[in-house]
Short mmCIF file of the C-alpha atoms (twelve columns), coordinates in Angstrom:
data_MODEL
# 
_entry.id   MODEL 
# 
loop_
_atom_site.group_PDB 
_atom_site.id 
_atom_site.type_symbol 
_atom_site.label_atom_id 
_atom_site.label_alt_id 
_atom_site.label_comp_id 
_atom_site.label_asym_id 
_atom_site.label_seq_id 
_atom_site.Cartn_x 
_atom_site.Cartn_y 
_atom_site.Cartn_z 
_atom_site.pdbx_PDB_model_num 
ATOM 1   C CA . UNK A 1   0.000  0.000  0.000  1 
ATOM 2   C CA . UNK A 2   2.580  2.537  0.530  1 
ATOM 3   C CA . UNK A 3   1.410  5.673  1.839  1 
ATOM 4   C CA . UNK A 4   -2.360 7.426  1.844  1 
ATOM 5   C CA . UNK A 5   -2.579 10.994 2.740  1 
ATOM 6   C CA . UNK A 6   -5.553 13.150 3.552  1 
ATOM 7   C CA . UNK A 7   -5.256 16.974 4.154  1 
ATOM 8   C CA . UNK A 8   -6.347 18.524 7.033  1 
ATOM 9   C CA . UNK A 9   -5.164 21.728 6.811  1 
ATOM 10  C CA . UNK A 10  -3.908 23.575 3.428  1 
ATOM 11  C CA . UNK A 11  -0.540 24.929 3.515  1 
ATOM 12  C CA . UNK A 12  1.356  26.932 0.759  1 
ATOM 13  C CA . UNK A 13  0.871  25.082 -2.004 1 
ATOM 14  C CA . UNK A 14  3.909  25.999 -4.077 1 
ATOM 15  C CA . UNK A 15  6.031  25.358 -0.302 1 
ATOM 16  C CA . UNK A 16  7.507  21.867 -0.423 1 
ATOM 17  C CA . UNK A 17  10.444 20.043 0.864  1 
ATOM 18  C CA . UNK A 18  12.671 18.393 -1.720 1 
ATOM 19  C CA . UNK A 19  15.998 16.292 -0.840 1 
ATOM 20  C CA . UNK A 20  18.268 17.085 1.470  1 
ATOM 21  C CA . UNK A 21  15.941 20.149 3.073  1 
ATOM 22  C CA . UNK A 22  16.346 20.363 6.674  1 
ATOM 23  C CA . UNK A 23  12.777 20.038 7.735  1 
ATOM 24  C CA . UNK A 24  10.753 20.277 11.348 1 
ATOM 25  C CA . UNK A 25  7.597  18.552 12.329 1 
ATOM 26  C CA . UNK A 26  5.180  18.270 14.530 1 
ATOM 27  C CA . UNK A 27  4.241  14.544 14.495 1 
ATOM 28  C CA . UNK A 28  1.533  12.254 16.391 1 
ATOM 29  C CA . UNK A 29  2.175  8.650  15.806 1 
ATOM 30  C CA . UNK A 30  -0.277 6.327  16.310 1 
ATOM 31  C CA . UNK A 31  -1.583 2.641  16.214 1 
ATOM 32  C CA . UNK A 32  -4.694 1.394  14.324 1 
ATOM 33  C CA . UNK A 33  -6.358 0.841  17.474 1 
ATOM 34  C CA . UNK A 34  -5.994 4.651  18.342 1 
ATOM 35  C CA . UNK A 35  -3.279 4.162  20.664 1 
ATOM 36  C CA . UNK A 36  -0.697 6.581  20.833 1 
ATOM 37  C CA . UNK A 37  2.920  6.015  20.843 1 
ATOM 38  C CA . UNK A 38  4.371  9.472  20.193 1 
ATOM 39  C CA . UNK A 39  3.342  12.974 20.012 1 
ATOM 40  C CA . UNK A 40  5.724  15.619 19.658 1 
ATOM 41  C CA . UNK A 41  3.997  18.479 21.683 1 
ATOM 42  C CA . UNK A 42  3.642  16.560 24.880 1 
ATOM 43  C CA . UNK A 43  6.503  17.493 27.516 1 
ATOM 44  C CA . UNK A 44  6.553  13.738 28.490 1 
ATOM 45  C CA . UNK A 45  6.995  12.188 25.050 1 
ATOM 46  C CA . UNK A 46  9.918  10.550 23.751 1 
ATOM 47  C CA . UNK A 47  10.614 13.527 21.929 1 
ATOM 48  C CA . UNK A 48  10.268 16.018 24.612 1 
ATOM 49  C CA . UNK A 49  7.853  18.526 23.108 1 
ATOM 50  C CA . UNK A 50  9.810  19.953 20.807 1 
ATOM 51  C CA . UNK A 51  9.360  19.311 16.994 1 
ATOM 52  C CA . UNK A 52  11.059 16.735 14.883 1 
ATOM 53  C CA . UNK A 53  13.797 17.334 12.704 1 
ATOM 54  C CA . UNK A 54  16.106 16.033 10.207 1 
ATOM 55  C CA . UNK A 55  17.110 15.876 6.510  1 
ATOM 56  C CA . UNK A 56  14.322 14.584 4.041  1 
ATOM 57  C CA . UNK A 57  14.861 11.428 1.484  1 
ATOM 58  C CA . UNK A 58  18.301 10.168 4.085  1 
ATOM 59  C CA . UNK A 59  16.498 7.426  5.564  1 
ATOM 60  C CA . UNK A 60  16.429 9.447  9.315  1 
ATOM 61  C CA . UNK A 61  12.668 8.680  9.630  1 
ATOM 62  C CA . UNK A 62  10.169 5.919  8.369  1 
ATOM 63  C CA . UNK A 63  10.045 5.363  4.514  1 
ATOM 64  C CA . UNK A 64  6.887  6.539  4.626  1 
ATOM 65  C CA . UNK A 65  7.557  10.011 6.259  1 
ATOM 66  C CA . UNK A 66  10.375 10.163 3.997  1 
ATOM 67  C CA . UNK A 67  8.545  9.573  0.944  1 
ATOM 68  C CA . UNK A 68  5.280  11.647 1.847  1 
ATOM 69  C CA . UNK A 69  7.059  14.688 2.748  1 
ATOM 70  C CA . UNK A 70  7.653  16.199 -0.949 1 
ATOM 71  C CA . UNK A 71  4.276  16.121 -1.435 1 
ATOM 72  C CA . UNK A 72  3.484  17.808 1.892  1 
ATOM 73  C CA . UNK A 73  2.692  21.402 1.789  1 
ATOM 74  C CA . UNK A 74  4.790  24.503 4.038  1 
ATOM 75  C CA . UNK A 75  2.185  24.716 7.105  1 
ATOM 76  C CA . UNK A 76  0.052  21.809 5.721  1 
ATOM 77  C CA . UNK A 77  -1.432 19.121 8.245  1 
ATOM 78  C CA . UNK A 78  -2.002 15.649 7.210  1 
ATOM 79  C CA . UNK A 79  -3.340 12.303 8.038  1 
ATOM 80  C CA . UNK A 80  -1.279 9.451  7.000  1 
ATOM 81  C CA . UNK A 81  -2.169 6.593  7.048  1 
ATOM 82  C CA . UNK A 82  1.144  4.238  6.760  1 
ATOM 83  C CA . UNK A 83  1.340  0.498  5.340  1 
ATOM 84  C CA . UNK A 84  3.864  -1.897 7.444  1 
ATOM 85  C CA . UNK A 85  6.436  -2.090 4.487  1 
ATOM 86  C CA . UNK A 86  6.922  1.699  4.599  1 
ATOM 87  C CA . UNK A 87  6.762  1.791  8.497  1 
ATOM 88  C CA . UNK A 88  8.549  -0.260 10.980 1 
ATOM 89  C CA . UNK A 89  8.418  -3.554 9.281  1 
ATOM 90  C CA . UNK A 90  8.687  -7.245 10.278 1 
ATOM 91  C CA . UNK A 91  10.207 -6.328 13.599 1 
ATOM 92  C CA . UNK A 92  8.292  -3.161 14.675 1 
ATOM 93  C CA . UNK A 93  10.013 -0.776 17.157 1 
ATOM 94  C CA . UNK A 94  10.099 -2.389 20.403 1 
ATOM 95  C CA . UNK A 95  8.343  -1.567 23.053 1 
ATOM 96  C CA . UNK A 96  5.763  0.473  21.143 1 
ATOM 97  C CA . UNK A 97  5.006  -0.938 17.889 1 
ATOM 98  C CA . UNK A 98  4.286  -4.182 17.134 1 
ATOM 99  C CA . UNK A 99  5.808  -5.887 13.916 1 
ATOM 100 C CA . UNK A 100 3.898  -5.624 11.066 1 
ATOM 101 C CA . UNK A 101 1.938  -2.602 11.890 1 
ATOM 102 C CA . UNK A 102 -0.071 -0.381 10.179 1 
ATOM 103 C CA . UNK A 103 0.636  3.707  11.867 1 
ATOM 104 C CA . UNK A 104 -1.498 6.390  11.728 1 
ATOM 105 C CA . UNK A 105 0.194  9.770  11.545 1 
ATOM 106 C CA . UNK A 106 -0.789 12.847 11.812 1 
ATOM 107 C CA . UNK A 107 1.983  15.591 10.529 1 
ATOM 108 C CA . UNK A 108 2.598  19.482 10.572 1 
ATOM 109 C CA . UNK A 109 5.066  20.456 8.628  1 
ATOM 110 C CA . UNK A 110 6.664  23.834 10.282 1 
ATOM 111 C CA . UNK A 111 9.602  24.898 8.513  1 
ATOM 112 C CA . UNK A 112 12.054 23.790 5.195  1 
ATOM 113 C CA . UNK A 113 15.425 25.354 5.720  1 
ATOM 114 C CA . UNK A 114 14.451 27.715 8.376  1 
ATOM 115 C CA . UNK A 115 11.470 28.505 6.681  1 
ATOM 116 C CA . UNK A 116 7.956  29.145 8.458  1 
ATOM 117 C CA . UNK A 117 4.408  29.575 7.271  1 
# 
């Protein structure tokens, strides 16, 4: 399946990340079941709430992040919905996910390059 993305918000539609673009997130990752395993504006999460960030199409993030980005809007929100095979896989990312796992995301793209909306 890949990746299936549903807007939530517009963004600016000629805005988008391309290769290599230092990028920041806001990102709420969850299971099928509703259950969350990360959200990136809670204090107590893993990632301290403070947004995500890292280099697009380098492999730092799921395939399916990685991908989905360039067609991700500057300020856009989006509902992913992520297949196993572009997520954590076979072996899942212990504790939290469970191999073969099908994530929900939910992603606000903030800023390319020091960029913002």
């Amino acid at each position: 399946m890949g990746v299936k993305i549903d807007q939530i918000r517009p963004g600016k539609k000629d805005t988008k990340p391309q290769k290599d673009d230092i990028v920041s997130i806001h990102l709420v990752l969850k299971l099928m079941d509703g259950v969350i395993v990360s959200d990136s504006r809670e204090q107590d999460s893993d990632l301290g709430g403070e947004p995500l960030r890292f280099f697009v199409g380098r492999g730092n993030v799921i395939r399916g992040l990685d991908e989905a980005l360039p067609r991700i809007s500057l300020g856009e929100i989006v509902r992913m919905i992520v297949s196993p095979d572009f997520g954590y896989g076979s072996k899942g990312f212990h504790p939290s996910v469970p191999p073969n796992a099908t994530l929900l995301l939910e992603v606000e793209l903030l800023e390319i390059n020091g960029a913002i909306p």
